[in-house]
TIGU-568848 format. One record per residue (C-alpha): residue number from 1; x, y, z. Coordinates in nm, 2 decimals. Layout:
REM residues N
{rec NUM,{X,Y,Z}}
...
REM end
This chain:
REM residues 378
{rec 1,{8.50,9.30,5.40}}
{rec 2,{8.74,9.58,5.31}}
{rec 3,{8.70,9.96,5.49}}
{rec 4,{8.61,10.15,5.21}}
{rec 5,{8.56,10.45,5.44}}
{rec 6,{8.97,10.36,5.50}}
{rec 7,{9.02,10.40,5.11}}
{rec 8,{8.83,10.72,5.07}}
{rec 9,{9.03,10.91,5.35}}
{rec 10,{9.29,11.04,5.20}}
{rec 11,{9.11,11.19,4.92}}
{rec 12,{8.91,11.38,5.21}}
{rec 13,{9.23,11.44,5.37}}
{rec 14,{9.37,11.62,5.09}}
{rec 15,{9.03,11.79,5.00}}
{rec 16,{9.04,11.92,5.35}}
{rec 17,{9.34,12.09,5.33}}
{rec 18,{9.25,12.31,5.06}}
{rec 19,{8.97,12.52,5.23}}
{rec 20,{8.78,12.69,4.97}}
{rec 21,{9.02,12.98,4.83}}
{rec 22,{8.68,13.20,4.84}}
{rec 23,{8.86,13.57,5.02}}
{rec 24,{8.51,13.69,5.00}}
{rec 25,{8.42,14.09,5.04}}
{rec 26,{8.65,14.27,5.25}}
{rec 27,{8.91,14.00,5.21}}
{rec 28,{9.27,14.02,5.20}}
{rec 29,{9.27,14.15,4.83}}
{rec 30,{8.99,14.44,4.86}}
{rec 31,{9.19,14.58,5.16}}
{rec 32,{9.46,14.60,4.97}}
{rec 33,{9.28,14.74,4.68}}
{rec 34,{9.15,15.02,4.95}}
{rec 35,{9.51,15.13,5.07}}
{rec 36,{9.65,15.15,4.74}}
{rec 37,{9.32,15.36,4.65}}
{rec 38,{9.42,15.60,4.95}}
{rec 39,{9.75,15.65,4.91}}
{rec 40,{9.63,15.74,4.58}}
{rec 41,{9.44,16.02,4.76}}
{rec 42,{9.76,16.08,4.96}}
{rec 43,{9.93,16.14,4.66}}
{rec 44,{9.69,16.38,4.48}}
{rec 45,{9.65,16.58,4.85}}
{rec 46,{10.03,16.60,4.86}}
{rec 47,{10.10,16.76,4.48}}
{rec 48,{9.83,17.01,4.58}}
{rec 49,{10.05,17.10,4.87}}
{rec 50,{10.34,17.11,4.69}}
{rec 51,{10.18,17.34,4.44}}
{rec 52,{10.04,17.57,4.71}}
{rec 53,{10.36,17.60,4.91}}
{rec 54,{10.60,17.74,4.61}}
{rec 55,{10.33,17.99,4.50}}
{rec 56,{10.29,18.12,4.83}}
{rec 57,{10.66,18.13,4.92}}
{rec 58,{11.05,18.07,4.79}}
{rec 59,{11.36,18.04,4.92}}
{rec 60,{11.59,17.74,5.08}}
{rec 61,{11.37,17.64,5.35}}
{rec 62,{11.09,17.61,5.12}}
{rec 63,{11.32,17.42,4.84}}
{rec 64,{11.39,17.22,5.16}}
{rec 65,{11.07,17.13,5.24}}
{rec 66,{10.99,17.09,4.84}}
{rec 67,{11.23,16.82,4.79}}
{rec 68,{11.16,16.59,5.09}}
{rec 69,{10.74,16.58,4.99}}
{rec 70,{10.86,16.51,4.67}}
{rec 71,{11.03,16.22,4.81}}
{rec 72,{10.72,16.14,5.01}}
{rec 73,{10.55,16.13,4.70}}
{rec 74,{10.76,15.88,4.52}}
{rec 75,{10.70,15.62,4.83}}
{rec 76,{10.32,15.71,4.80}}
{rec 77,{10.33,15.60,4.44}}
{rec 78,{10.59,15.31,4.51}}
{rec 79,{10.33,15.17,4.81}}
{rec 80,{10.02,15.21,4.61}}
{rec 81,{10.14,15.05,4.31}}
{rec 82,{10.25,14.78,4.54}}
{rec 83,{9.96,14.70,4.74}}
{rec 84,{9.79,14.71,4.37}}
{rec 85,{10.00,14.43,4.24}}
{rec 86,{10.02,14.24,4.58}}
{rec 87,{9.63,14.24,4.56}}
{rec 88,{9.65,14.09,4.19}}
{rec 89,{9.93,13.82,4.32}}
{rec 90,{9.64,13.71,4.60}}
{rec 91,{9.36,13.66,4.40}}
{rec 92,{9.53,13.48,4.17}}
{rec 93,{9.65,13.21,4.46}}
{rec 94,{9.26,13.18,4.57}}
{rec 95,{9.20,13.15,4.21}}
{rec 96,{9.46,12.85,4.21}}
{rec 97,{9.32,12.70,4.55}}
{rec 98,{8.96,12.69,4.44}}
{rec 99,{9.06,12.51,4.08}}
{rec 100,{9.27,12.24,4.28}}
{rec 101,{8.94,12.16,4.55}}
{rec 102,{8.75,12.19,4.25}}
{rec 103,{8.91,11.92,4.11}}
{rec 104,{8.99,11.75,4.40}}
{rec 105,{8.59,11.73,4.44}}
{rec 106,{8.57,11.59,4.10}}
{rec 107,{8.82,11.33,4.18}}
{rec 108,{8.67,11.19,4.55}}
{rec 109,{8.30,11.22,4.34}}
{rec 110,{8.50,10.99,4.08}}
{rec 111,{8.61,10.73,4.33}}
{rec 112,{8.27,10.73,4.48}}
{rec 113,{8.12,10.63,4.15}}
{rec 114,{8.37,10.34,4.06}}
{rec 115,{8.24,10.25,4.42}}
{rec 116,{7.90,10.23,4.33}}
{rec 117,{7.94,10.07,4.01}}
{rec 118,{8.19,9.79,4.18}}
{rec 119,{7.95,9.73,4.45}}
{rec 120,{7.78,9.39,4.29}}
{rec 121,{8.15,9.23,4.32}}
{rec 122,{8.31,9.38,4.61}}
{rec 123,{8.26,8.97,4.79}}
{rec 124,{8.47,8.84,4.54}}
{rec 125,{8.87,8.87,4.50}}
{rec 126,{8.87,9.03,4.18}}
{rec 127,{8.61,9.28,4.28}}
{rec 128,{8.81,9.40,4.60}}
{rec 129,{9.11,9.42,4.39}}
{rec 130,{8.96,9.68,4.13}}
{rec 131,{8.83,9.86,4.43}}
{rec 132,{9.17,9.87,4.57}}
{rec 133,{9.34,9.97,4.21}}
{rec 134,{9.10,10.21,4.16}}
{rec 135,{9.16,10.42,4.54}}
{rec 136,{9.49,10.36,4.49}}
{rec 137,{9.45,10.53,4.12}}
{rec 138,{9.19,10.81,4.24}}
{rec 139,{9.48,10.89,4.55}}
{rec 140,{9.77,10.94,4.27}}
{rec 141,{9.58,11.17,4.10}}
{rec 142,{9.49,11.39,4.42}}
{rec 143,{9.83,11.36,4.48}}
{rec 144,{9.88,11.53,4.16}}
{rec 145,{9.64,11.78,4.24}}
{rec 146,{9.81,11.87,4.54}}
{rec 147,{10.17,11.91,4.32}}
{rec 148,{10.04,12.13,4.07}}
{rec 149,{9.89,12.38,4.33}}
{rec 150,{10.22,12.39,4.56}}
{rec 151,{10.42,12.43,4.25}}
{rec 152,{10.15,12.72,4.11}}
{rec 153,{10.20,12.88,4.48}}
{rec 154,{10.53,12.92,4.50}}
{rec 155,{10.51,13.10,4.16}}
{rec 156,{10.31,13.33,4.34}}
{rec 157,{10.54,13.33,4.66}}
{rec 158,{10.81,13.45,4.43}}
{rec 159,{10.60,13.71,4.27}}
{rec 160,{10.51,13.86,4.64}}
{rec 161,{10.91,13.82,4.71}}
{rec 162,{11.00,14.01,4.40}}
{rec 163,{10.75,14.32,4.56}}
{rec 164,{10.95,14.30,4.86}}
{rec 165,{11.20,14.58,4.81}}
{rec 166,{11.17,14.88,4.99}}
{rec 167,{11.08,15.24,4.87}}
{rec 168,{11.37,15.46,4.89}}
{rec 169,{11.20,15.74,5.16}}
{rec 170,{11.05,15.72,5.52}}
{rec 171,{10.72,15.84,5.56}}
{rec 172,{10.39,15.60,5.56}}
{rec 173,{10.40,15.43,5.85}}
{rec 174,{10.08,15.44,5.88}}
{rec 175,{10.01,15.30,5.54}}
{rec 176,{10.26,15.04,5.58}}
{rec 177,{10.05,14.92,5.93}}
{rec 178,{9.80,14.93,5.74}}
{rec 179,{9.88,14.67,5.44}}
{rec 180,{10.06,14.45,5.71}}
{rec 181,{9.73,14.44,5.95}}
{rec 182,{9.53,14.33,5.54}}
{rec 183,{9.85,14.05,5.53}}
{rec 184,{9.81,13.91,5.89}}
{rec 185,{9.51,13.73,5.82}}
{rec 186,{9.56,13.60,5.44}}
{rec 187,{9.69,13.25,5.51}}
{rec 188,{9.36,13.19,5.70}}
{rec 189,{9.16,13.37,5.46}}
{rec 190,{9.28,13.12,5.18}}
{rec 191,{9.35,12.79,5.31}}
{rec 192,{9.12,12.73,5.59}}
{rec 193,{9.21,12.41,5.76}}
{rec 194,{9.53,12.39,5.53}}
{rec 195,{9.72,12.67,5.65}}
{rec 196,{10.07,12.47,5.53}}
{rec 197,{9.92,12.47,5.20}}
{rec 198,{9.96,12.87,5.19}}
{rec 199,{10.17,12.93,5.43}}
{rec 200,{10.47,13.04,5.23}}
{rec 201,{10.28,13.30,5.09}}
{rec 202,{10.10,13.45,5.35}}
{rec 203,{10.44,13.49,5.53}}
{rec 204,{10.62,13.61,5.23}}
{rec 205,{10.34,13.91,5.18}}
{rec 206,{10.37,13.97,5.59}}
{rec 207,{10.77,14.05,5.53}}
{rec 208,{10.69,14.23,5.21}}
{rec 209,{10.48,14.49,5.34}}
{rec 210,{10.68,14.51,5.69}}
{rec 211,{10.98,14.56,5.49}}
{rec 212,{10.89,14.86,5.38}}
{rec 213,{10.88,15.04,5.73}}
{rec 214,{11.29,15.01,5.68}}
{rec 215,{11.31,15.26,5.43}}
{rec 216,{11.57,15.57,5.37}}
{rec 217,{11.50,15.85,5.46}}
{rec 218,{11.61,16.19,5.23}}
{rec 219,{11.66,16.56,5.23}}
{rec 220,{11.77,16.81,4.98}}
{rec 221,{11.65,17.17,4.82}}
{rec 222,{11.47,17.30,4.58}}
{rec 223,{11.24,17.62,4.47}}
{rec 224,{11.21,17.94,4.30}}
{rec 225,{11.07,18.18,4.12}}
{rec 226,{11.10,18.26,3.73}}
{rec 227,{11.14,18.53,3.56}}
{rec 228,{10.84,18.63,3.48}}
{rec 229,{10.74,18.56,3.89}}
{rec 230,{10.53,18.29,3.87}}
{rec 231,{10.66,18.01,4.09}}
{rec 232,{10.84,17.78,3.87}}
{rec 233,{10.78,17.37,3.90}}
{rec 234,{10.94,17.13,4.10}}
{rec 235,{10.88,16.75,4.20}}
{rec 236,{11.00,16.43,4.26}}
{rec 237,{10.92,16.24,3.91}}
{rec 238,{10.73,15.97,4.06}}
{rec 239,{10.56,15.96,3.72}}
{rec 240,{10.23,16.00,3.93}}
{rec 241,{9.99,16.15,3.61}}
{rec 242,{10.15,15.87,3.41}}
{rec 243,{10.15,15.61,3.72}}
{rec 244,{9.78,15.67,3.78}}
{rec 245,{9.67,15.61,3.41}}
{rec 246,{9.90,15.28,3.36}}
{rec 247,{10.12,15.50,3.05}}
{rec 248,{10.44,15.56,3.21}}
{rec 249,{10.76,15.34,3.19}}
{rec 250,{10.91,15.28,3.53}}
{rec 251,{11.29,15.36,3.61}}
{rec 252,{11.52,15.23,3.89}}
{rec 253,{11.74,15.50,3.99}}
{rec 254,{12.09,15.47,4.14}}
{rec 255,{11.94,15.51,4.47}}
{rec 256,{11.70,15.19,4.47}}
{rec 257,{11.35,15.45,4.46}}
{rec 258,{11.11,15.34,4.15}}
{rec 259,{10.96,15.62,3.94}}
{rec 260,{10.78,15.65,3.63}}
{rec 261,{10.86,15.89,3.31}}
{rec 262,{10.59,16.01,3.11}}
{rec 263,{10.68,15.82,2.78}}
{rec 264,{10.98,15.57,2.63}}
{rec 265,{11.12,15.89,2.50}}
{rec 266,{11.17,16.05,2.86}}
{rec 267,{11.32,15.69,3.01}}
{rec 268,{11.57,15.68,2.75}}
{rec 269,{11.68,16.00,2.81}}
{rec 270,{11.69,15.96,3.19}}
{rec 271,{11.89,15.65,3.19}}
{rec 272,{12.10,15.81,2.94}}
{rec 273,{12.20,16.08,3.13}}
{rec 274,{12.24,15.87,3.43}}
{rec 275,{12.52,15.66,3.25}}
{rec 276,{12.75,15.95,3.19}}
{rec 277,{12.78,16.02,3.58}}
{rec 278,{13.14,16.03,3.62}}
{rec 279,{13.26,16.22,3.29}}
{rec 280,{13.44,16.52,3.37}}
{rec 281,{13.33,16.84,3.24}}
{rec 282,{13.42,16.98,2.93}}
{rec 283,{13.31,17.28,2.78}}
{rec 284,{13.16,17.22,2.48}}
{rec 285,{13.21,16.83,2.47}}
{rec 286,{12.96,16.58,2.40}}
{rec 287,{13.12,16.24,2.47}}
{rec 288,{12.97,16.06,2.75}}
{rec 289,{13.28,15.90,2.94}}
{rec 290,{13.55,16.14,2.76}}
{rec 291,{13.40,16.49,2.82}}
{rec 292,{13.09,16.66,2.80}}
{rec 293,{12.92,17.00,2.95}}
{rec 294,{12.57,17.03,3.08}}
{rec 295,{12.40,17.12,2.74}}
{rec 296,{12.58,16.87,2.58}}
{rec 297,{12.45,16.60,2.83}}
{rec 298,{12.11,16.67,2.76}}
{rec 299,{12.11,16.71,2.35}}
{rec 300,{12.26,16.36,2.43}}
{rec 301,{12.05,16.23,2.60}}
{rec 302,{11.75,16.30,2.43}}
{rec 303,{11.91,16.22,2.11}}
{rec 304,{11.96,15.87,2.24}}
{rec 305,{11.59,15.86,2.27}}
{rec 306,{11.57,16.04,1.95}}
{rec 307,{11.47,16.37,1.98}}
{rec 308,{11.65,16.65,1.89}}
{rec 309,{11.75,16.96,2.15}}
{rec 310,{11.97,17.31,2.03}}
{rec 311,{12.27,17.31,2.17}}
{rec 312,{12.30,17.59,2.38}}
{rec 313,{12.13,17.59,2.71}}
{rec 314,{11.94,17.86,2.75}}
{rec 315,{11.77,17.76,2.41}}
{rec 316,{11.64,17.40,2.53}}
{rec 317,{11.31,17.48,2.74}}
{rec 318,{11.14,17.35,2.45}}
{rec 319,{10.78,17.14,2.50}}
{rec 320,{10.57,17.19,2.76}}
{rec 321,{10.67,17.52,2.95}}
{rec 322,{10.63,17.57,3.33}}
{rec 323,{10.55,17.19,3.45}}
{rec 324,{10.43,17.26,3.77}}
{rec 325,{10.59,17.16,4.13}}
{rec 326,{10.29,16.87,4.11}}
{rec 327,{10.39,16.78,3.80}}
{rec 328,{10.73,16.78,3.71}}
{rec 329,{10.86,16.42,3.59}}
{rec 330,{11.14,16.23,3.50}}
{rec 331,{11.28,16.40,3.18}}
{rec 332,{11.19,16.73,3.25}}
{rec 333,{11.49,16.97,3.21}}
{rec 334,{11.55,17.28,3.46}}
{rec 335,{11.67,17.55,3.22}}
{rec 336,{11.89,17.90,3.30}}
{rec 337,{12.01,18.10,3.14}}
{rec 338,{12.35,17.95,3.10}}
{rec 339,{12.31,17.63,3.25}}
{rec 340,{12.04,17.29,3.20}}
{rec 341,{12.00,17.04,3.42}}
{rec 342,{11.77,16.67,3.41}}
{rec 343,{11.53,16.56,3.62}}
{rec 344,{11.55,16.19,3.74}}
{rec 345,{11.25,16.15,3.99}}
{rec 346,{11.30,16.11,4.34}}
{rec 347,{11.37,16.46,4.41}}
{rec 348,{11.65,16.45,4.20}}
{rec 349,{11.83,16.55,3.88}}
{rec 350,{12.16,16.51,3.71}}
{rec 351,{12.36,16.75,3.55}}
{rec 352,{12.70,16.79,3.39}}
{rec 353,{12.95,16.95,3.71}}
{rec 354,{13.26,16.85,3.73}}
{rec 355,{13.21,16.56,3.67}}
{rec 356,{12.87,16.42,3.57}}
{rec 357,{12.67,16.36,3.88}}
{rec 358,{12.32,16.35,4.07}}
{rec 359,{12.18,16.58,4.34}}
{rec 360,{11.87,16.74,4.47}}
{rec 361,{11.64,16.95,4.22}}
{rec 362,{11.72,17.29,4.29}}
{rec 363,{11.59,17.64,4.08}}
{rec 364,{11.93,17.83,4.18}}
{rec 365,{12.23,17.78,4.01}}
{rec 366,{12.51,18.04,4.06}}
{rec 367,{12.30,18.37,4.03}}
{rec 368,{12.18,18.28,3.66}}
{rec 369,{11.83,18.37,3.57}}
{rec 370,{11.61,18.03,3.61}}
{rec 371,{11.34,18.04,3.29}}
{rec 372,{11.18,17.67,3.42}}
{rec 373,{11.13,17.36,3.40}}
{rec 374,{11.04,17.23,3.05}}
{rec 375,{10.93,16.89,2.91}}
{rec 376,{11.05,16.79,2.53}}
{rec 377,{10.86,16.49,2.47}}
{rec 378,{10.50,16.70,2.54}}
REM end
């Protein structure tokens, strides 16, 4: 008589190997969910801070301090977002590990029931042979299973590797301990007593979240007040408002940090602005490449993205007047009176010098009267 305990094992061996892909409450996922949810807390705490410090004083030690918690700000909004889509990128692995012992189930109950029904003949040759056919048949298919979920896997491996990139400023640590302590235990978490099975990706989401203790660190200056002497608005355009309600469009600066702009409108113009870098100045020019001067830069910008700015600088703190140091996004212009400058997020802007180029946000600009920070697309 043929073991048909024998035939069934590896169908139990596979099914064993899958765990149940149940993370449960408090599970990998949730505690990412949680850190992103307190960073988000981080960030709110820190724009009130922001806010606080320019109305209470000015100068370059406070533009100083400005522009590195703006830059704190932008890896507060980088990590939660992070830890958001990391969370999604595990859940949807369980969900692939439960289908596959789902069906594995369904394939070892199948086998069981050709069993049953084969029973009457299993003395005779032909009987033993359908029995065989039929494990042999009921093994490909697990096999199968087993395919399909290592190939659906390492999608997700290369989802978690695509998150791995670091934010462009220090700061964190804490937060970053804290998303690698929710990593450590994933693999177990989803595979049970198939840790290969998962193993890519728990290991992928451990180096993703360590990686982002190597981050750069930054410092610059920024901060004043307007003519009218209320403090005038600085920060880092991590797109936070926007960020926080999913309406922003996200935009890689030069220097690697993500941010967000409120609108399309806002992008364009950024990335605009950012692909002149290198023209020489020319007063009055407005040929990206050729020549341009800083007024020029932004009407051309924003024309790109189709809206329309004066030409003269002082005359372009159109839209929302007065963003405040909280506040201030990618797009945002910082207006004198004889000079205009971008904001790109990050703690940075760009502006037409000699040539084109990128530096800190700053509310000073060669004794001119600053009249704010504007937005055009509000």
């Amino acid at each position: 008589m043929i073991d048909l305990s024998g035939l069934i094992q590896p169908l139990y061996t596979l099914l064993s190997s899958f765990g149940t892909g149940v993370l449960g409450s408090g599970g990998a996922s949730d505690g990412l969910r949680t850190t992103s949810t307190n960073l988000e807390s981080i960030h709110e705490l820190g724009r009130s801070g922001i806010n606080a410090l320019n109305t209470a004083w000015d100068g370059k030690a406070v533009d100083a301090a400005t522009s590195k918690a703006l830059r704190v700000q932008t890896s507060s909004a980088t990590l939660s977002d992070r830890g958001t889509e990391m969370a999604a990128v595990v859940d949807q692995a369980a969900a692939y590990v439960q289908t596959g012992q789902k069906d594995l189930d369904a394939i070892v109950a199948s086998f069981a029931t050709e069993v049953s029904k084969l029973s009457p003949t299993l003395g005779t040759p032909a009987g033993l042979m359908a029995v065989v056919s039929s494990a042999i048949d009921h093994i490909g298919q697990g096999l199968g299973v087993v395919g399909r979920v290592q190939d659906e896997l390492s999608t997700q491996t290369a989802a978690m590797t695509s998150l791995t990139p670091a934010p462009s400023s220090t700061s964190l640590a804490g937060a970053n301990s804290a998303l690698s302590t929710v990593s450590s235990g994933l693999s177990s978490t989803l595979s049970g007593t198939g840790t290969s099975m998962l193993g890519a990706l728990g290991s992928t989401l451990s180096s993703a979240l360590s990686s982002t203790s190597s981050s750069k660190s930054g410092t610059s200056k920024n901060s004043t007040k307007n003519s009218t002497g209320n403090t005038s608005s600085l920060k880092n355009g991590t797109g936070s408002s926007a960020g926080s309600s999913g309406t922003g469009v996200k935009i890689t600066l030069p220097d690697g940090s993500v941010v967000e702009a409120p609108n399309k409108e806002a992008a364009t113009a950024v990335r605009s602005a950012i692909s002149a870098v290198g023209t020489p100045y020319v007063w009055g020019g407005n040929t990206p490449g050729s020549g341009i001067d800083c007024s020029g830069l932004t009407k051309y910008a924003y024309g790109e993205a189709g809206v329309e700015l004066p030409r003269l600088a002082q005359e372009q703190g159109v839209g929302h007047p007065q963003v405040s140091p909280g506040d201030l996004m990618p797009g945002d212009l910082a207006v004198w009176d004889g000079h205009v400058a971008m904001v790109i997020g990050n703690g940075q802007l760009v502006e037409a010098g000699d040539p084109v180029s990128i530096s800190s946000i700053r509310t000073e600009n060669s004794g001119m009267e600053f009249y704010g920070f504007y937005r055009p697309t509000s």
